[in-house]
N, C-alpha and C positions, 0 to 999 in steps of 0.2 A: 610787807612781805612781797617779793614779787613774783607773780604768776609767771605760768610757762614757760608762754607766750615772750618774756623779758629774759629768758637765761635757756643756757643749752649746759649739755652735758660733755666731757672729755673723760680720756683714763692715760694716764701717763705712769710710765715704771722706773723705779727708781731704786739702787740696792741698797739697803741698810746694814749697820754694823752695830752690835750691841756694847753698848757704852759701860765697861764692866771686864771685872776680871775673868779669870777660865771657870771657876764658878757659878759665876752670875750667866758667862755666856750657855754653861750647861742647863743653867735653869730655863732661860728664856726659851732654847731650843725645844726642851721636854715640853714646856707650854703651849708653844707651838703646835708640837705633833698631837699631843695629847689633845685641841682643840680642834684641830681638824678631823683626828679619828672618831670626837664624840658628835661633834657636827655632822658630819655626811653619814654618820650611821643612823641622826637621828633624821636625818633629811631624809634618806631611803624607807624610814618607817613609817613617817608621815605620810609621804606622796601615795603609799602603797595602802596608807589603812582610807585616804579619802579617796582613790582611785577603786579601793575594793565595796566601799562605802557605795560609792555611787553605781556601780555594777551590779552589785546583791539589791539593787532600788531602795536605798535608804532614802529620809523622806528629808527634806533642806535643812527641817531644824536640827537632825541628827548630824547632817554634815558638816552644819553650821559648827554645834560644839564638838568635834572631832577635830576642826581649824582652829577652834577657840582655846581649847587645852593643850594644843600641838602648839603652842606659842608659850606655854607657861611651863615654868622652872616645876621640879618634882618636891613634893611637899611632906615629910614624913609624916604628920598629925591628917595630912590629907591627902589620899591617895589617888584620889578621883578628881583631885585638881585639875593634875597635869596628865599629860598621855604617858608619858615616862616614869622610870621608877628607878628608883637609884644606880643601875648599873650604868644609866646616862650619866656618866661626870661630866659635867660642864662645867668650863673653867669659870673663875671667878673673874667677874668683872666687864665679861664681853655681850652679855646679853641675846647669848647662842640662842634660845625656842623663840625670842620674837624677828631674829633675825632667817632662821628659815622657815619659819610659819610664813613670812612675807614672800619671801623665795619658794615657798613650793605651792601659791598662790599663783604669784605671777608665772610661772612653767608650768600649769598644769591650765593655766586660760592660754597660754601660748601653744600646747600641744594641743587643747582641746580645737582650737580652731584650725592647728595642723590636720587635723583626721584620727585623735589620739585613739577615739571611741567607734572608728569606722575600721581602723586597722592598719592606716596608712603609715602609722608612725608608732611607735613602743613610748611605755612609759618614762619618762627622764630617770636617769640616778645621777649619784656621782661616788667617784673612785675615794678609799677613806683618804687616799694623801690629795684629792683636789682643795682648792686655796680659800682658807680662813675667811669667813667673810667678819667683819667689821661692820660696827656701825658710827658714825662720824660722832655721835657721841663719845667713842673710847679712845680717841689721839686727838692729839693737837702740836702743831712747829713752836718752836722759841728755837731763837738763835744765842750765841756764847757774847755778844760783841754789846760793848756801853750803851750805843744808842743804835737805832733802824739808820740813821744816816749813815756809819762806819760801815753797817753792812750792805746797804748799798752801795758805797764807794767801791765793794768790794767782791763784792755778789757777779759781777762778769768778768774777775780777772785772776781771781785767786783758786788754786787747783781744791787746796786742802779747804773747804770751808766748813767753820763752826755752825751747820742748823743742825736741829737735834729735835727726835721724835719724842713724847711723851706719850706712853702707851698703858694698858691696865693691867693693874697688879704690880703696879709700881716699876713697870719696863722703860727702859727710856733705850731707844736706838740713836747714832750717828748717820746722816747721810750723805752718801758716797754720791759724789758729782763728778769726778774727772776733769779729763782735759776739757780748759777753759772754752775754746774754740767748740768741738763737737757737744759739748752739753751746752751750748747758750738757750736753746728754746725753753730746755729744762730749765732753767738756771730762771729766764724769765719768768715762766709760771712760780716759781717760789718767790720771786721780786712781788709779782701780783698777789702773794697769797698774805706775804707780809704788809703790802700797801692796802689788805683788805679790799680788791676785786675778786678776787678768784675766793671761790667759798670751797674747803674741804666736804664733801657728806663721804655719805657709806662708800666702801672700798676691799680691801681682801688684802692677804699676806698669802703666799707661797714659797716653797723650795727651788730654785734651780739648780740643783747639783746641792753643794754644801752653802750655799748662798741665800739669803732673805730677800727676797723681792716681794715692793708695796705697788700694787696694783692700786692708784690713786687716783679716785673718782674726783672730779671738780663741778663746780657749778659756776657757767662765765655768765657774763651779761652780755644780751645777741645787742651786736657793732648795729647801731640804730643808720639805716639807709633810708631815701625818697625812691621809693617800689612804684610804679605805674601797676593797677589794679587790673588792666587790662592786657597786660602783658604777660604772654603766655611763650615757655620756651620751650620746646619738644625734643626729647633726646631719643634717636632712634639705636639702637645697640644693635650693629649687624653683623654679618659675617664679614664681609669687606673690609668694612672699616667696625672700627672699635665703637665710635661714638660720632652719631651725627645730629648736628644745632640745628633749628632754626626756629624761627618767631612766626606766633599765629597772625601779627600782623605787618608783616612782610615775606613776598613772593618770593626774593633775592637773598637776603642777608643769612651767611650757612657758615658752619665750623664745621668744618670736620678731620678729627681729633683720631691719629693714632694710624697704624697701619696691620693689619691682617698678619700680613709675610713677615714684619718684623716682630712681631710679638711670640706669634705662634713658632717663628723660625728659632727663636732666643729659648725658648722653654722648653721645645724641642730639642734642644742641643746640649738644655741641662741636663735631662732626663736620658740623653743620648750618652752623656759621660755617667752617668749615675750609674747607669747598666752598665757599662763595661766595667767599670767600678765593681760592682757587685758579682759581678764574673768573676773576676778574680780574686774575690775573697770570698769565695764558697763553698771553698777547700778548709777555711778557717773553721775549727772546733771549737768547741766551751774548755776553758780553764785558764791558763794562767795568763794574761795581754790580751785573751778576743775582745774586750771591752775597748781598750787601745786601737788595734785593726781596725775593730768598726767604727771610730771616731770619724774618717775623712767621710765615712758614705752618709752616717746624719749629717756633716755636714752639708755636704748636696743636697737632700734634701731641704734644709733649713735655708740653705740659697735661693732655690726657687720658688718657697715660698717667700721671701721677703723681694722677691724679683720684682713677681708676682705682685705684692703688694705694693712696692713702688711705681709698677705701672698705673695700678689702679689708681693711687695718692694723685699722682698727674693727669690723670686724664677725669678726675672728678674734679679738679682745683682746675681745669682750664674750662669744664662746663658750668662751675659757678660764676667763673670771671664773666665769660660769656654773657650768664644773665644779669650781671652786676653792670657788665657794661651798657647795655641797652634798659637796664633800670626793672627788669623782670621781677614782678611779682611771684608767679610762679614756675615751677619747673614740673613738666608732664615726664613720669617716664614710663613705660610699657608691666602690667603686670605678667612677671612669667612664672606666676605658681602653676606646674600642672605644666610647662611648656617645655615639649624637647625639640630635637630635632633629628633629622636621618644623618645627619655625618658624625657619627660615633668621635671620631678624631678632634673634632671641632669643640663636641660639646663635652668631652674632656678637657680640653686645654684654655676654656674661655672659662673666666670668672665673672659672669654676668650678678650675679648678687651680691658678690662682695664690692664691687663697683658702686651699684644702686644704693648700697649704706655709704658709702663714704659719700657720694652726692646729696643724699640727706643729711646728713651731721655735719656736712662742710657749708649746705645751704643755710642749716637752723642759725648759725650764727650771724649772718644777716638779719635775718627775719623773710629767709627767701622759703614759700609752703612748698616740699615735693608732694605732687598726689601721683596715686598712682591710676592709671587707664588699662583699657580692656585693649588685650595685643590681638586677637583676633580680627581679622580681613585690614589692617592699616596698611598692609603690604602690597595689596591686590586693589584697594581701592582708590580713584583719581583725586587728587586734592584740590583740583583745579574745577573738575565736574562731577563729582561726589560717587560716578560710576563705580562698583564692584565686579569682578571677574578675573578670574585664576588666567584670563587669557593675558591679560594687562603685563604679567610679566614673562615676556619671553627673552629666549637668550639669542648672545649677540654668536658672531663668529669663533669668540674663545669660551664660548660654552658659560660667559657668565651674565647672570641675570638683569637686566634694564627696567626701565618702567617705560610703557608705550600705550597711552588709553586707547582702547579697542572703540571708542564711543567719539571724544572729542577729537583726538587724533595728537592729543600733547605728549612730548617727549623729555625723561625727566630723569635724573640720579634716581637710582630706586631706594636708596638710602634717605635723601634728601624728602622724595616723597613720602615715604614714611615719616618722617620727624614732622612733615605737615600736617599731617593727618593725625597725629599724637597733640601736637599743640594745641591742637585746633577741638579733641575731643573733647565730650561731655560723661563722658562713659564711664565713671569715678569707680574705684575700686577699693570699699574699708578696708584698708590693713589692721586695723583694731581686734584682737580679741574677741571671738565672741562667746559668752555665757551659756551653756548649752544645758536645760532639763533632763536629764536623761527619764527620767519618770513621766515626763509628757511626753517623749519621743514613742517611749513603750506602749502607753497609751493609744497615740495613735496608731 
């Protein structure tokens, strides 16, 4: 079996078509709904009886089995099995209480170390139509074609292809691939999933509109590289620039990735036409076409965020190349939990975290670690002569900020000095979950 360490994670979407006449497709549809409505209502019950559990100071082992039966099906000879009681219908087949027993596990250690229990952040839910979760146990691909070679011959150039989902409760979906051209990546990962590289697990089903979409989790094998252990890559995330490289051991060798004005200028400009957009359908009432009307302004919306996400896609695939190129072990980048800043404008329109994950999950398949560092004083302090001081950055004639040590007398990108200073740190930051007592807390 292989660890971790040997395999990373993806989610790729893909639309399904139920294989089946208006019948079959009316059943599979009810199935659907019907499992998402019994799932997220039993999600919301859970989170709230161990989130209430631990508030009134119940002792672990009460909590313990409060998790323990929030995973098991309801039992009519045993009532006290499960947490639930029959008005929970769970479908047959999909293995709903152990699937968000695991799921309100892991979001309740991820809010706990948000601040769930300080105040900082509210308790998770989810909405009764949020998306089916799955477990890789309950589907699996077979394709329609004599041998896997036919379907390879065939798998990059033919629109209509026969692969075909087998789902529980005897569902089987068709899936929809498209034009040969624009679905190739997609098309690839099923070439993989049939050559047994790519491993299906757990995953989800939702709506788009009248549309089935499989939110498909994979499990790859990380592309095995020769990493130098001592090389470290620092990515500093500024205002100026978007993203700037460089290596703990070298003075010179710098990337710097993206521009300010264009980015900021571009999402400004969507949000520019959104608004007038929206001006003028304001006038629009409820009833017969406002649904219509309001079609072009989601779609603005939905533009800029996949703008948005396209930038980020690039400017994380050109800081992994970066470290791939010079053989980087790791990649440093700035923790900014808890960090803002004073230009409102700024720290609206920059996606500093959504950035930070795709540099993680583009690095893990290498076998490249991101850790993350303490962003406090990297900005202010000399990389050259380890000096600190808010004086080190003053501004030039256009009012923007330089690095200039008040000590050694060196003059430097105030971008570029940061990323040295990040590379270079030791100042490690868990992003891991952590397990929090609340009864020893109270205690003390």
């Amino acid at each position: 079996m292989a660890s971790e360490k040997d395999v990373y994670t993806i989610t790729r979407k893909i639309q399904l078509l139920v294989d089946g006449n208006k019948e079959e497709i009316n059943r599979v549809y009810k199935y659907i709904r019907d499992g998402m409505y019994s799932q997220n209502r039993a999600y919301n019950y859970l989170i709230s009886a161990i989130y209430s559990a631990k508030v009134s100071g119940k002792t672990n082992e009460e909590i313990n089995d409060i998790k323990k039966r929030g995973k098991r099906d309801f039992k009519k000879d045993n009532p006290k099995w499960s947490l639930y009681n029959e008005d929970f219908n769970f479908q047959t087949g999909l293995r709903t209480p152990s699937s968000i027993g695991q799921k309100v596990c892991q979001d309740l250690d991820k809010s706990q170390a948000d601040g769930l229990y300080k105040g900082k952040v509210s308790l998770p839910n989810r909405k009764l139509d949020a998306p089916l979760i799955i477990q890789g146990q309950t589907f699996s691909f077979y394709h329609g074609y004599a041998t896997d070679e036919e379907l390879f011959d065939n798998i990059y150039t033919v629109a209509d292809l026969n692969i075909y989902m087998k789902f529980a409760n005897g569902i089987h979906f068709k899936l929809v691939f498209g034009n040969p051209h624009r679905s190739h990546e997609l098309r690839s990962v099923f070439y993989n999933i049939f050559k047994g590289i790519y491993k299906p697990c757990g995953s989800s089903i939702q709506f788009k509109g009248k549309k089935i979409i499989l939110n498909l989790t994979l499990q790859m094998p990380v592309i095995k590289k020769e990493l130098d252990e001592n090389i470290v890559v620092g990515v500093d995330l500024g205002a100026a620039i978007p993203a700037m490289c460089s290596l703990n051991t070298n003075n010179y060798v710098r990337l710097s990735i993206g521009d300010r004005d264009t980015f900021i200028g571009q999402r400004t400009k969507i949000q520019a036409q959104r608004k007038r957009l929206a001006k003028g359908l304001k006038n629009t009432r409820g009833g017969h076409g406002r649904k219509k009307k309001l079609k072009p302004l989601d779609r603005y919306t939905g533009y800029e965020k996949h703008w948005v996400e396209s930038a980020n896609h690039s400017f994380s695939k050109q800081i992994v190349d970066f470290a791939l190129k010079h053989n980087a072990k790791y990649i440093n980048i700035e923790d900014l939990t808890g960090v803002t800043t004073d230009n409102k404008f700024l720290h609206r329109n920059w996606s500093y975290f959504q950035l930070q994950q795709y540099i993680t999950y583009k690095a893990k398949k290498y076998g490249i670690i991101v850790r993350k560092v303490k962003a406090a004083y990297t900005s202010q302090t000399c990389s050259c002569c380890g000096y600190c001081d808010s004086g080190n950055r003053p501004k030039d004639e256009r009012g923007q900020a330089y690095f200039k040590c008040l000590k050694c007398g060196v003059e430097l990108n105030a971008d570029f000095n940061g990323s040295q200073n990040i590379a270079r740190s030791t100042e490690f930051v868990d992003d891991k979950p952590k397990r929090i007592d609340i009864n020893k807390r109270k205690a003390s």
